[in-house]
N, CA and C of each residue as an Amber inpcrd file, in Angstrom:
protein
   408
  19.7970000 192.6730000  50.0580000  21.2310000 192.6290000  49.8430000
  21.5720000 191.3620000  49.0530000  22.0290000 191.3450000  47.7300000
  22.4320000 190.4540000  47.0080000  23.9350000 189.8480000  48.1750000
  23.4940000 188.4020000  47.6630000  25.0540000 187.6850000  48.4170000
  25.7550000 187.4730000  47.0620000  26.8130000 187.5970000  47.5830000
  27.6080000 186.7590000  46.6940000  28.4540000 185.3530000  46.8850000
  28.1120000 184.3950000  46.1130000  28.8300000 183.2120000  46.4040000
  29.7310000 182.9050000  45.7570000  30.2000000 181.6760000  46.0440000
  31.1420000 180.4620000  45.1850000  31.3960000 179.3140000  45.9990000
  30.8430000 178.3690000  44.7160000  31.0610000 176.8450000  45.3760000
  32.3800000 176.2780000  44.7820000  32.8500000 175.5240000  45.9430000
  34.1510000 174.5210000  45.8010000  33.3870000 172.9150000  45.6910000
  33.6830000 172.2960000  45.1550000  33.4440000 170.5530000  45.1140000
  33.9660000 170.0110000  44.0740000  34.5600000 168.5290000  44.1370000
  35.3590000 168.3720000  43.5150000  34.1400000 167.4920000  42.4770000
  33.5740000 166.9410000  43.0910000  32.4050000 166.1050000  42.4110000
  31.7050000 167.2200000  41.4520000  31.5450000 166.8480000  39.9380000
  30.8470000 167.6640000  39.1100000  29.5000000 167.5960000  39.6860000
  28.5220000 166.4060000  39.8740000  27.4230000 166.6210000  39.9720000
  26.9270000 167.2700000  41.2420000  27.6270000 167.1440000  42.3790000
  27.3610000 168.2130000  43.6270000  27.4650000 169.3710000  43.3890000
  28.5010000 170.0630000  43.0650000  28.7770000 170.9050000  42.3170000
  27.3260000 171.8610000  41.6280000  27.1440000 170.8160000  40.6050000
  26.2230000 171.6130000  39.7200000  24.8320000 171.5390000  40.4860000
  25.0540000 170.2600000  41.6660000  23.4230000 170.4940000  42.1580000
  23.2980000 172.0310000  43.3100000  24.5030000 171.8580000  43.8360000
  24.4400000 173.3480000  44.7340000  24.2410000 174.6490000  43.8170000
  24.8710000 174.4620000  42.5950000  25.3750000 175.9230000  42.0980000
  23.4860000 176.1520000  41.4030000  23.0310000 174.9080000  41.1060000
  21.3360000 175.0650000  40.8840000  20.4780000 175.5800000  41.8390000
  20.7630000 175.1470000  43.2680000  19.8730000 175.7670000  44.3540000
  20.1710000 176.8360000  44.8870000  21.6730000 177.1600000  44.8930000
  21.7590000 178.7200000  45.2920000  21.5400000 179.7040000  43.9120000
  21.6480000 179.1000000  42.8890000  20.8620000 180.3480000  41.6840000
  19.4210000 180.6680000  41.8430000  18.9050000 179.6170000  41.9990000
  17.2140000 179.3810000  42.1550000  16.6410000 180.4740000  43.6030000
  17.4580000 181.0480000  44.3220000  17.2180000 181.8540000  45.2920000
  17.3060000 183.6120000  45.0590000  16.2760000 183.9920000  45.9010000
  16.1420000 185.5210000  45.5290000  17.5620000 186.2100000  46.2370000
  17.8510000 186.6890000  45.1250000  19.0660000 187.7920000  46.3940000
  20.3210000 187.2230000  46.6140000  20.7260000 185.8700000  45.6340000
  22.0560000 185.2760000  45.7000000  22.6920000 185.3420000  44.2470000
  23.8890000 185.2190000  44.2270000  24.4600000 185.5150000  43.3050000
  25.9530000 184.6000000  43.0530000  25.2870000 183.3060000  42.1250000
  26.8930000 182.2240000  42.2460000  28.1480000 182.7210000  41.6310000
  28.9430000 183.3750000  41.9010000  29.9320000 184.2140000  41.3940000
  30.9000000 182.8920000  40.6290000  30.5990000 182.2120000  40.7240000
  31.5890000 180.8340000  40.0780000  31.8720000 179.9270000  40.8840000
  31.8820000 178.8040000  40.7910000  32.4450000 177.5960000  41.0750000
  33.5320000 176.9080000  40.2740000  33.9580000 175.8730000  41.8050000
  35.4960000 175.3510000  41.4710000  35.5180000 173.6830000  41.7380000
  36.2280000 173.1810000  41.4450000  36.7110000 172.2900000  41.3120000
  37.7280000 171.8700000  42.7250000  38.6110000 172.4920000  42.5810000
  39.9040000 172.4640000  44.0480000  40.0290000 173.9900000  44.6360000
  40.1650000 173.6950000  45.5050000  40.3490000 174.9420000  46.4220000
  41.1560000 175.9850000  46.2390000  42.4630000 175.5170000  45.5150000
  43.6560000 176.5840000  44.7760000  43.1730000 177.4820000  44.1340000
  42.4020000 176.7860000  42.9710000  41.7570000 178.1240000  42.5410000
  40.8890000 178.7970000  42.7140000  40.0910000 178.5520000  43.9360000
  39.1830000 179.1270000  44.9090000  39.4560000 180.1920000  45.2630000
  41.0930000 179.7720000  46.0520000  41.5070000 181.1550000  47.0030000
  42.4570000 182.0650000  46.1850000  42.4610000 181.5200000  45.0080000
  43.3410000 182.8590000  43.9350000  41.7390000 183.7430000  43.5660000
  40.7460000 183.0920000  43.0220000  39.2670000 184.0260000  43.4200000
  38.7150000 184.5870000  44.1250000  39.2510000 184.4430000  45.3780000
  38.3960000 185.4740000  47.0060000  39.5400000 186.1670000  47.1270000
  40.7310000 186.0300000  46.9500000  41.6240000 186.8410000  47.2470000
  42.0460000 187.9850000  45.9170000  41.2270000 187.9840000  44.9050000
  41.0050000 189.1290000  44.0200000  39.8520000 189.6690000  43.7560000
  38.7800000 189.0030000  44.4870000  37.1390000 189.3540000  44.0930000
  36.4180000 189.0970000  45.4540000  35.3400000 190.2410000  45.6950000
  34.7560000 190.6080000  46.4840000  34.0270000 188.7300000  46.8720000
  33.7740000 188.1510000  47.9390000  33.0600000 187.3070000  48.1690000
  32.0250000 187.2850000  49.3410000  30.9580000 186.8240000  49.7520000
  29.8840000 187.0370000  51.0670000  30.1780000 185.4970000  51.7310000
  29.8430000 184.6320000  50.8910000  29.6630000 183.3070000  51.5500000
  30.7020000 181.8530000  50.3240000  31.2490000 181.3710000  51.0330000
  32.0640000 180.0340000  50.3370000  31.6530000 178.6460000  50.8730000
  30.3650000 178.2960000  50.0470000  30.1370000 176.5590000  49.9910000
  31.1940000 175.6430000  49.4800000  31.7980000 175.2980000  50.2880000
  32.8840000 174.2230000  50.1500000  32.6820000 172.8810000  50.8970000
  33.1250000 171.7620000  50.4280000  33.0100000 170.4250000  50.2030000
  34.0760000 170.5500000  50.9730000  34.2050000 169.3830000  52.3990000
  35.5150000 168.9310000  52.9890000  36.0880000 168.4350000  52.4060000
  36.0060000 167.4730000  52.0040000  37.1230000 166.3030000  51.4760000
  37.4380000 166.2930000  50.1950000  38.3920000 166.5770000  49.7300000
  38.6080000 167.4090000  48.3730000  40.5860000 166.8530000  47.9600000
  40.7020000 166.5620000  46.8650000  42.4520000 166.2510000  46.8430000
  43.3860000 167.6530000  46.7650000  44.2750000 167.1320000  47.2170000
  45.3660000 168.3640000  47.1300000  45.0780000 169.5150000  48.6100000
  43.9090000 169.9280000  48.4090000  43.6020000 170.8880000  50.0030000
  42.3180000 170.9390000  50.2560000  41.7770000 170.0450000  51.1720000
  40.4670000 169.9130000  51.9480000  39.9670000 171.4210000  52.0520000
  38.5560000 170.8050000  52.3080000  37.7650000 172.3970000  52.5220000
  38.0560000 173.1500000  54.2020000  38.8820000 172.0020000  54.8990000
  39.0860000 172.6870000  56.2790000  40.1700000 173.7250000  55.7280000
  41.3930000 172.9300000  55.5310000  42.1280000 173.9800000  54.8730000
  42.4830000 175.3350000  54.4910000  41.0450000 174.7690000  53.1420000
  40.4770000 176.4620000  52.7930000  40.0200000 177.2450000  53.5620000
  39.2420000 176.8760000  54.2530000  38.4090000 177.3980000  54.9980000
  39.6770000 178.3580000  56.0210000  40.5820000 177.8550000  56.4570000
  41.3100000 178.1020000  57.4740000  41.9400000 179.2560000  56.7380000
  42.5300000 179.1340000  55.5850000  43.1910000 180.2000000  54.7030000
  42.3600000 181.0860000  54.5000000  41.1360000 180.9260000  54.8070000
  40.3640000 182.1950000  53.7730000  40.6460000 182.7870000  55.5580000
  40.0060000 182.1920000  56.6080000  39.6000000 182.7420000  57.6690000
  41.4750000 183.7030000  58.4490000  42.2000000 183.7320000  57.5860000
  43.5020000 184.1580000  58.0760000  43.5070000 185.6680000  56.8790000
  42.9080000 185.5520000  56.0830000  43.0370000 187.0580000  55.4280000
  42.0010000 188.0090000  56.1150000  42.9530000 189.3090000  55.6860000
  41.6880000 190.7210000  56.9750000  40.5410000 190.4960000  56.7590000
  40.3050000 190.4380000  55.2670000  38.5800000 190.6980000  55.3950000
  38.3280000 189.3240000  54.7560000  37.5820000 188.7550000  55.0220000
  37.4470000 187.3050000  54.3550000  35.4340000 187.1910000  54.4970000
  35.2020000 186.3140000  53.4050000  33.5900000 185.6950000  53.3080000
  33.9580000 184.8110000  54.7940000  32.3070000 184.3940000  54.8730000
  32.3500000 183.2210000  55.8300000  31.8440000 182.0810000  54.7290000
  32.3940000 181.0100000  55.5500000  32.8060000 179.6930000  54.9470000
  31.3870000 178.6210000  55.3130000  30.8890000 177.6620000  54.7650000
  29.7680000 177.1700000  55.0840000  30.7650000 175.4310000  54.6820000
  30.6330000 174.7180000  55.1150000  31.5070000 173.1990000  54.8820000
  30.1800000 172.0420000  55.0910000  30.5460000 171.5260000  54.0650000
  29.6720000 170.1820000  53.2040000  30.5200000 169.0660000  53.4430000
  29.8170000 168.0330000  54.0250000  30.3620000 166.4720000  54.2030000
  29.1730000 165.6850000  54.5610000  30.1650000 164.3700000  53.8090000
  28.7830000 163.5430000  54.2300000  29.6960000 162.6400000  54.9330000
  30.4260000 163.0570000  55.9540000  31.0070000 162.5350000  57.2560000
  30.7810000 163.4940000  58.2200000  29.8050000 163.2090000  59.4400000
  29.4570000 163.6270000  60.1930000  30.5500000 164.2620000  61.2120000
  31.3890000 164.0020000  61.2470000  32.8190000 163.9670000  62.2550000
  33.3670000 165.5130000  62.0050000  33.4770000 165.4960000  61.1170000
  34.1930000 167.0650000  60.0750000  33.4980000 168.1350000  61.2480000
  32.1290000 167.8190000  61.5880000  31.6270000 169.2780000  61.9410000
  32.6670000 169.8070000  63.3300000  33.8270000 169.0290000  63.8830000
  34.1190000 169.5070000  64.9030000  35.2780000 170.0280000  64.3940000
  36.0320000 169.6980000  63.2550000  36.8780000 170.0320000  62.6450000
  36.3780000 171.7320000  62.4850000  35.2290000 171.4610000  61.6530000
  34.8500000 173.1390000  61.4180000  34.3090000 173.8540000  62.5040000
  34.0040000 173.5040000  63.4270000  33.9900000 174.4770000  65.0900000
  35.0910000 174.9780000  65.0450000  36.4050000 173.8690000  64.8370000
  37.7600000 174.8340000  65.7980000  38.0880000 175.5710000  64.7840000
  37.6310000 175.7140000  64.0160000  38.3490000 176.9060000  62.9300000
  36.9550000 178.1180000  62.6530000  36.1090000 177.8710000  63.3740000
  35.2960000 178.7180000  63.4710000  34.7640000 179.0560000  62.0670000
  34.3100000 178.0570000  61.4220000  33.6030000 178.3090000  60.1380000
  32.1740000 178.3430000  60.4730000  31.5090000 179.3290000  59.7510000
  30.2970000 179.6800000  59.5400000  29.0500000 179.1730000  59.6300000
  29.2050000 177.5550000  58.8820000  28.6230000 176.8420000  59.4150000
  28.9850000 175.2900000  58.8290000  28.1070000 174.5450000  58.7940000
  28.9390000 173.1220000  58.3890000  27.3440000 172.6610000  57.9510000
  27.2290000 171.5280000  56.8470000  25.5940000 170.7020000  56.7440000
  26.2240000 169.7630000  56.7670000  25.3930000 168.8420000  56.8230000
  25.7330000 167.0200000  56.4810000  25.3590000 167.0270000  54.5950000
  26.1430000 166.4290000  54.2020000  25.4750000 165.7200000  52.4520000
  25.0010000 164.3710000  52.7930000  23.2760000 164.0610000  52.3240000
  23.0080000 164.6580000  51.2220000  21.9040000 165.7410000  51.6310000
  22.3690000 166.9580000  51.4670000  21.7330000 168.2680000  52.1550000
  20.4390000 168.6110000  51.6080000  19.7280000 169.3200000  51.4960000
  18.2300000 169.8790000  50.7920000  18.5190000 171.6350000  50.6440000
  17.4800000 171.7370000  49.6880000  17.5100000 173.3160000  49.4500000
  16.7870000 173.9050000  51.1360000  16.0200000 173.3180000  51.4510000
  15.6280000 174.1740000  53.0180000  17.0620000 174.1680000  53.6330000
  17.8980000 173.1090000  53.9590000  18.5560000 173.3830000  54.8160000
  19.5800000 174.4100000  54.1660000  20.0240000 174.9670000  52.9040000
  21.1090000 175.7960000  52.3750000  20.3230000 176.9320000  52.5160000
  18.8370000 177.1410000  52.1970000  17.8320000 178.4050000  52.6670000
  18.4400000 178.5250000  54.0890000  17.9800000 178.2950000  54.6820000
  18.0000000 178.0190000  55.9760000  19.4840000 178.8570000  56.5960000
  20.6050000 178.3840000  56.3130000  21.9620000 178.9690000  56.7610000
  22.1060000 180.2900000  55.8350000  21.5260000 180.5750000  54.9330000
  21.6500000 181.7500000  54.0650000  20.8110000 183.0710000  55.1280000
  19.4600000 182.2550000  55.6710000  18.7470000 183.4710000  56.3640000
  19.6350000 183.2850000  57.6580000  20.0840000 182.1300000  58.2360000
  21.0950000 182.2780000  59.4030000  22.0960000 183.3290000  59.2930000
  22.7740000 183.2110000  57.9710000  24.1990000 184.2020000  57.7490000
  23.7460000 185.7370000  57.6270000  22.3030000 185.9990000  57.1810000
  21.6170000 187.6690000  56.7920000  21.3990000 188.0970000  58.1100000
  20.8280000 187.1700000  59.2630000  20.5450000 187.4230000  60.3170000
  21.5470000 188.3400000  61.0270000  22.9640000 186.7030000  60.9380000
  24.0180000 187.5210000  61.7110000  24.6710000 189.0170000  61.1280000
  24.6450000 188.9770000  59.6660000  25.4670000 190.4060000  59.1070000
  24.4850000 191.4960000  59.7060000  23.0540000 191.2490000  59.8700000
  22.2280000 192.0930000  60.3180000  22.3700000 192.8620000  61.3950000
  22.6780000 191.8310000  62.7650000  23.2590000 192.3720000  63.8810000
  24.4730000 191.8920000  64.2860000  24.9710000 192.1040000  63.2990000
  26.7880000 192.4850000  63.7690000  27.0520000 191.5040000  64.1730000
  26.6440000 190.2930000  64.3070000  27.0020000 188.7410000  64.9860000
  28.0220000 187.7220000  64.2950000  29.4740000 188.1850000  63.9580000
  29.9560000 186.9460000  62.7680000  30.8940000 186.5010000  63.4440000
  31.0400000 186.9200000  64.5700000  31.9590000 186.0240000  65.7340000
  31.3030000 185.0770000  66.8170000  30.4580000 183.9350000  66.2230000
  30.2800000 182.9140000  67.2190000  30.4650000 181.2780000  66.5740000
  29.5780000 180.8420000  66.9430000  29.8390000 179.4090000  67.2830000
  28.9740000 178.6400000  66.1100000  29.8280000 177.7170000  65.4890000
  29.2040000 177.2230000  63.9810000  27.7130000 177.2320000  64.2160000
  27.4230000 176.7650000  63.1850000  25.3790000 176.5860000  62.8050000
  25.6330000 175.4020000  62.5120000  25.0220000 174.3500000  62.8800000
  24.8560000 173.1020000  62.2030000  23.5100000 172.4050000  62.0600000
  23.7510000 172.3130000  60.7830000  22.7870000 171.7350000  60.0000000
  22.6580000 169.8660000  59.4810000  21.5170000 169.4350000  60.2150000
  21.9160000 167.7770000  59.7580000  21.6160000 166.7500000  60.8710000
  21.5410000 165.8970000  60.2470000  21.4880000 164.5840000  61.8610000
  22.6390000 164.4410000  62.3500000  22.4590000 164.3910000  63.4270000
  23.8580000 164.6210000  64.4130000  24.0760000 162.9670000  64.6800000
């Protein structure tokens, strides 16, 4: 099953380093990346999406935010949230995002939550409790 993605980060070079490691994977598909979240959610809310790598801390509307907006439309992707502030991950529990990493992340650990997320679509599992990825 091809995924389909899209990364949010406001930083060009994060940005282009994620949108490199999720191309470099069998069976994913970077549907585009963004810059700010606005025009993120004018993109999931006209185009099919699986999974949204988004960056917390972002100007104008954080990736909790987004995350929270996407998770309020019927059918919505699940949300995966990037920080390199450890604190955020409780932020993304209560909004029940998908999962959360620490930056500066590795391609195992974005492997890693991709076979986590196939797992859950596998058996029907997309209602639980974040994945976290990172030194705690």
């Amino acid at each position: 099953m091809e995924l389909k993605t899209i990364v949010v980060d406001n930083s060009p070079e994060l940005k282009q380093r994620l949108v490199t490691i999720l191309s470099g994977m069998e069976d994913i598909m970077v549907c585009k990346s963004f810059d700010d979240a606005v025009a993120a959610m004018q993109y999931i809310e006209e185009n099919p999406v699986d999974l949204v790598f988004s960056d917390v801390v972002m100007p104008e509307i954080s990736g909790i935010t987004l995350a929270s907006m996407i998770y309020n439309m019927p059918r919505h992707p699940e949300v995966i949230l990037l920080s390199g502030i450890p604190g955020f991950s409780l932020e993304a529990w209560k909004i029940r995002a998908f999962g959360f990493i620490i930056k500066p992340y590795t391609r195992a650990q974005i492997a890693d939550m991709i076979r986590k997320y196939r797992k859950a679509v596998k058996e029907g599992l997309l209602e639980r409790d974040i994945v976290y990825q990172g030194e705690r």
